[in-house]
C-alpha angles and dihedrals in degrees: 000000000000090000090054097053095047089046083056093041080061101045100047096037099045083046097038085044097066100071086059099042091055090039086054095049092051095041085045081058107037113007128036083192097057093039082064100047102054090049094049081044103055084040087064106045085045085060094043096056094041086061099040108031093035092024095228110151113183137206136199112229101206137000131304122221121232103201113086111289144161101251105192106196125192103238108218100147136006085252084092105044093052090043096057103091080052091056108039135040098252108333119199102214122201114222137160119277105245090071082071087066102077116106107248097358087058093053098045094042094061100044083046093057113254114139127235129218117200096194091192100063097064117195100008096046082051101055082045094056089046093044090058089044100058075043093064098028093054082056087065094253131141121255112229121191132168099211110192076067099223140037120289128192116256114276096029126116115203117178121260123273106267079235100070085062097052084045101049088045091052107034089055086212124145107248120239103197108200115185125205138189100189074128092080093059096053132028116243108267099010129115102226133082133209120220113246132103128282121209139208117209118202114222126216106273107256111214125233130267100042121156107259086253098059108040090040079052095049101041091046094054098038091054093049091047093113095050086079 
């Protein structure tokens, strides 16, 4: 049962998805308002199928602040990357560079705001990655980052990117750790879904100006808070 709901979860979000995609790409070259919209917009349609086809209903264990942060989130599925325009007033996400790669999708997330990080570039991907984040932060927009930098299966802790460090020291901004568990409800790398709830649990703000040690110590543990 749960196959055939995830095969009609596809079907209806990749087709339901197209109207916003090409909404995005028009609004990214003639209108910043529209460009926002259909993003919001496809956030939350993602968010209602989920809840309806897969029957995933999710919850937010704490309270999310609305002034800037760095919200740092444990990446367990693609269900929260896709639900973070829902969640937060403009997030610039940072991703990794090959997203922006799509046809249509590429175009509109970077006129939307999201950062890429091109890993393979080192030092200079890096500085590029900082320079759009001051950009976005000067605007007033959270910074979102998922700082173990890929996926992991439900119940693993890899060590922080050695990145998040190096953004959290020069951004100056306070750290808002969120933990998630989506992983539980879909294997790593598999097309189907089971129905549950997924929760995300807000971690306690971590000020700004920490020495590397603490706040990786503190935001590891915190986004990793539901694994236990």
């Amino acid at each position: 049962m749960f196959m055939l709901r995830s095969l009609l979860f596809g079907i209806i979000f990749y087709v339901g998805s197209v109207p916003y995609v090409l909404s995005a790409l028009l609004g990214s070259r003639i209108s910043t308002p529209l460009l926002r919209k259909s993003v919001h917009g496809w956030s939350r349609f993602h968010h209602g199928c989920a809840r309806w086809l897969l029957g995933i209903k999710t919850v937010v264990d704490g309270t999310l602040p609305q002034e800037p942060v760095l919200f740092a989130i444990k990446h367990e599925a693609m269900f929260e990357t896709i639900d973070m325009p829902r969640m937060f007033r403009l997030p610039a996400v940072i991703t990794k560079r090959e997203l922006f790669d799509i046809p249509g999708w590429g175009p509109a997330a970077k006129a939307y705001g999201m950062i890429p990080v091109d890993r393979q570039a080192g030092a200079s991907g890096l500085r590029a990655m900082l320079a759009l984040a001051r950009q976005m932060q000067a605007e007033g927009r959270p910074i979102v980052i998922f700082p173990e930098g890929t996926r992991v299966p439900h119940g693993e802790r890899p060590p922080l990117q050695s990145g998040f460090a190096g953004l959290y020291k020069l951004l100056g901004m306070p750290v808002v750790p969120i933990a998630v568990d989506s992983g539980k409800l879909t294997p790593k790398n598999k097309p189907w879904w089971h129905s549950g709830t997924m929760t995300y649990k807000v971690g306690e703000t971590i000020p700004a100006g920490l020495p590397r040690e603490e706040v990786e110590a503190r935001v590891h543990a915190a986004i990793n808070a539901l694994n236990d």
